[in-house]
N, C-alpha and C positions, 0 to 999 in steps of 0.2 A: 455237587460242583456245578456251578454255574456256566455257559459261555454263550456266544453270537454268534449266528449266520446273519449273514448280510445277501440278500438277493437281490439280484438285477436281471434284465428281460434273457441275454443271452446269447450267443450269436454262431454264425456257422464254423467251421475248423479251418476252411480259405475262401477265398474270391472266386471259387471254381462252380460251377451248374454241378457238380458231382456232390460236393458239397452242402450247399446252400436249398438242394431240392430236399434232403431229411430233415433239413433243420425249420424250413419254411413248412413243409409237412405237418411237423409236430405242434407249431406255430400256430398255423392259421387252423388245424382239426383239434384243439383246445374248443372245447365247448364254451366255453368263457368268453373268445376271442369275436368266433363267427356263431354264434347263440343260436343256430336253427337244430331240428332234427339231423342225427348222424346221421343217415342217409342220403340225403339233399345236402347236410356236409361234404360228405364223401364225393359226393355226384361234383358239387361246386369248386371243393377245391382239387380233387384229385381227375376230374374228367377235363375241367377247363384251366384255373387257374397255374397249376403245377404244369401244363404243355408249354409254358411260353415265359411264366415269370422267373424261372430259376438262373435262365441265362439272362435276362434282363438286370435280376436283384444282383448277379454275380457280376455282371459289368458294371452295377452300381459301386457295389463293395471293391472291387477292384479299385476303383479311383480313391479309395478314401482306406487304404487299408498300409496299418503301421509296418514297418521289419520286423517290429516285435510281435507283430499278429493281430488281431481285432482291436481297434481304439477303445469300443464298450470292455472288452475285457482288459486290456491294459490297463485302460484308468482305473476301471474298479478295483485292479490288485494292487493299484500305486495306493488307491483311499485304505484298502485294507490294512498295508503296509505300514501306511501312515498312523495309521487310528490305532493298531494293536499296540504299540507300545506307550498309548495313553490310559490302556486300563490293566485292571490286573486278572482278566477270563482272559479266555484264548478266543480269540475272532475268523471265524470263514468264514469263507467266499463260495457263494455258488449263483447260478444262473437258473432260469426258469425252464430256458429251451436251450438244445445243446448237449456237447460235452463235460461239460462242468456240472451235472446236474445238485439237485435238492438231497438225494441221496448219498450223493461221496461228500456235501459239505458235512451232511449230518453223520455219516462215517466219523469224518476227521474227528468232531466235537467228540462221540462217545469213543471212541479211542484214547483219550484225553483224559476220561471220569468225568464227561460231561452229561447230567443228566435233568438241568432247569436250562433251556434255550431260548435266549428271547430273537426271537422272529425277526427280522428288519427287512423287509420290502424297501427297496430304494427306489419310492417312488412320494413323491410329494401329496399326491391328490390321489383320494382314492378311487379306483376300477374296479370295474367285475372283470374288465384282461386283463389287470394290472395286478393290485394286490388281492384281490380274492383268491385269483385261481394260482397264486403262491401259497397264500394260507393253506387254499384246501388241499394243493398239491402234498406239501406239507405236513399235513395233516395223517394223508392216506399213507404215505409213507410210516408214518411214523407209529399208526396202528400195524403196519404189517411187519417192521423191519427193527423199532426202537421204542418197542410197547412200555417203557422204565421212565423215559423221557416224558419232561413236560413243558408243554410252551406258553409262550406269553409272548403278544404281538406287539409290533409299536404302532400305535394308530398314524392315521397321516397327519403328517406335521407342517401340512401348507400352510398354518396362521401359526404355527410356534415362532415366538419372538424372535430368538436366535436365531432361528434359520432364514425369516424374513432379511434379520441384518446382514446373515451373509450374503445373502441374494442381493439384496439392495447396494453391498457395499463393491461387489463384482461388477455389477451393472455400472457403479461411479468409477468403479478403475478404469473400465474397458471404453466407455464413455468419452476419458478425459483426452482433449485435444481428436475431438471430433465433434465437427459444428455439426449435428445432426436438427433435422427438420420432423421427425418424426421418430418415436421409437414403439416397436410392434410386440407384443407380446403373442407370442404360438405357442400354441398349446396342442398334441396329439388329440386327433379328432378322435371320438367314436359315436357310434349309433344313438342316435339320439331313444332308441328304445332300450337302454344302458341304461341311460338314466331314468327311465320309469320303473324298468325292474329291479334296481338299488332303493328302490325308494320304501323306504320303512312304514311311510303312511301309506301306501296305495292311491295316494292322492293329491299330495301338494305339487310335485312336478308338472307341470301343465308345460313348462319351456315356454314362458310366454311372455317373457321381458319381465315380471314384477316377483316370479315365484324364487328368484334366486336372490333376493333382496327383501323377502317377508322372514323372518324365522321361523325355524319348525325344526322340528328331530330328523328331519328328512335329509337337510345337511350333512351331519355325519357323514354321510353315505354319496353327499351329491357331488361327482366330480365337474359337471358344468358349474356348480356353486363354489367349488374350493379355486377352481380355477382365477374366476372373478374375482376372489375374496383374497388369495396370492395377490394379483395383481394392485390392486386397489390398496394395499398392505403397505406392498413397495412402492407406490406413486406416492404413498404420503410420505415415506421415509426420505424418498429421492425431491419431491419437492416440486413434481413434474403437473402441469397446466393441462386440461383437460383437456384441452385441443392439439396435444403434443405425442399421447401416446392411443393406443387403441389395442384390442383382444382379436382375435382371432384363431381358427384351427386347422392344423394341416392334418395330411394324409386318409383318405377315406378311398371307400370301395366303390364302385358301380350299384345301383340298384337299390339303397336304403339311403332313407333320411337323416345325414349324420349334422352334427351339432355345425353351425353357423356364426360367423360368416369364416368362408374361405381364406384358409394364409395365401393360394398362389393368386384368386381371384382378386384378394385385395392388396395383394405387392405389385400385380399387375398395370392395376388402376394408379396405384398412385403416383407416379410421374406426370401424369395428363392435370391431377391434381396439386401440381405445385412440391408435390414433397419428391425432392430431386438426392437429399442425403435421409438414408432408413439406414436404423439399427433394429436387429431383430436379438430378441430373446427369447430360450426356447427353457421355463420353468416345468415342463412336467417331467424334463429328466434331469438327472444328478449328474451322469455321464454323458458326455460326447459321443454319440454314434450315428446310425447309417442317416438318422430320421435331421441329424440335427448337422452334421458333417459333409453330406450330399444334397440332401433336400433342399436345404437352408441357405451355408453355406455357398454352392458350389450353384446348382441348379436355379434356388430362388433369386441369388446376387445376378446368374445371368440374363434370366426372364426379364429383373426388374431396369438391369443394363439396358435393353432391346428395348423397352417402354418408354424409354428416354429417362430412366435414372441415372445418376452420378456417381454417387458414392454409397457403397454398400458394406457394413458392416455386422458381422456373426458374432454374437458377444458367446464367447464358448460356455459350458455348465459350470458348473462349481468344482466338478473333477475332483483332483486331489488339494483341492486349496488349502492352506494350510487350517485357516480359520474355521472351515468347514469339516474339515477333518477335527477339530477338539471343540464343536458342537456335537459331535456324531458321538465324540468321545466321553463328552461331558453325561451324556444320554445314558450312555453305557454304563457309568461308572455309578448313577444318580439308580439305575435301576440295578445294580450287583450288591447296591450298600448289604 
């Protein structure tokens, strides 16, 4: 019997420092996430990072956080909700970090008589924090716990047709009857040593302005390249002037070279620059949360206010959209035949 898990990043259980310190714990000492020796892991994020960020990220989460508990998990069980009675396997839900984990979704399915699982990372662009260390997570389980079962991934779907159109077609909702001057595309920043160690050649990735626009097999795997190749996707769908929209990446650490240019450095700038109405859209996630709900929303609208911006618009994710939910469904049902 066949069924879906569906995974997404994950999130803590409240808005409390009691909370949010196991779950950023597990989080940031993912080898996947902060890629050095566990050691210097350990040293980095459990000696400094974990003394100061937990009550920080919990006063973040606090400001953005539903009655009905986590926005990232809300949504993601409204899309579940939505999408399973589009096919005919049984669909879970689990998260990467957290209470929810990779194991009780995979419970649920083999409870079920589920034993061909196809994979779904619900993330557009592929990562080594992102969708790899789901797979492998995944993976490990699944030797140790559900040796019967077999998987099958979904690759990233940043250039699948359909999911372009829905992307493009939210951005024209959200859009309409807003004169905007500018619209941004953010992307989750990572290390720009990410993307050399995804890279299948050992060699095309240079990050040099020309290597994400040469082809090579190295795509597959390049998230600085799916990013571009998203965006560029939807600029022809939407119809939008080159001097109208622009790339960029949020959230990075101290201390390493992470991918360029800045979302707060360059929402900052632009009021001085004449773009006084910005819409932002945030394609590497599917769901609404901390990165796109506070960050974005909340924090970047007011930065860009204090700059001498105007008008500031969050074009939220795709969430539970409907049309986005029976692409998801369509996937499912196209891979169950």
């Amino acid at each position: 019997m066949k069924g879906v898990l569906l995974v997404n990043l994950g999130s803590p259980e409240s808005p409390t420092p009691k909370d949010v310190k196991p779950y950023l714990d597990e989080f940031l000492m993912d080898k996947y996430v902060i890629d050095v020796p566990y050691l210097l892991r350990a040293l980095l994020v459990r000696g400094i990072i974990l003394r100061k960020r937990p009550e920080e990220s919990a006063h973040a989460y606090a400001k953005i956080w539903w009655d009905e508990g986590s926005p990232l998990v809300v949504l993601s069980e409204r899309m579940q909700k939505k999408v399973q009675p589009l096919v005919n396997v049984p669909v879970a839900l689990a998260m990467r970090y957290g209470t929810m984990t990779i194991e009780k979704g995979l419970q649920e399915l083999h409870d079920k008589g589920v034993t061909e699982v196809l994979l779904f990372p619900l993330y557009p662009q592929y990562a080594m924090a992102s969708t790899l260390t789901i797979l492998l997570k995944a993976e490990e389980i699944r030797k140790k716990k559900f040796p019967q079962m077999t998987f099958t991934d979904v690759p990233a779907f940043y250039n699948k047709p359909d999911y372009i159109q829905n992307l493009a077609d939210s951005i024209k909702k959200n859009l309409e009857g807003f004169d905007y001057d500018h619209l941004l595309f953010s992307y989750h920043g990572i290390p720009e040593r990410h993307i050399r160690k995804t890279d299948v050649t050992k060699s095309h990735c240079k990050i040099d302005g020309s290597c994400c626009n040469t082809p090579s097999p190295a795509h597959e795997f390049c998230y600085r390249h799916q990013c571009y190749e998203t965006t560029k996707l939807v600029i022809e769908k939407l119809g939008i002037p080159k001097d109208k929209y622009s790339l960029t990446f949020q959230s990075r650490l101290a201390g390493d070279k992470w991918l360029e240019p800045y979302t707060d450095i360059e929402i900052n700038n632009m009021p001085a620059k004449g773009i006084k109405k910005l819409a932002v859209v945030t394609p590497a996630f599917v769901s609404d949360c901390l990165e796109t709900l506070e960050e974005i929303a909340m924090r970047a609208k007011e930065d860009f206010e204090e700059n001498g911006g105007e008008d500031f618009l969050a074009i939220p994710c795709l969430n539970d959209d409907d049309e986005w939910c029976k692409t998801v469904g369509n996937w499912i049902n196209e891979w169950a035949k």
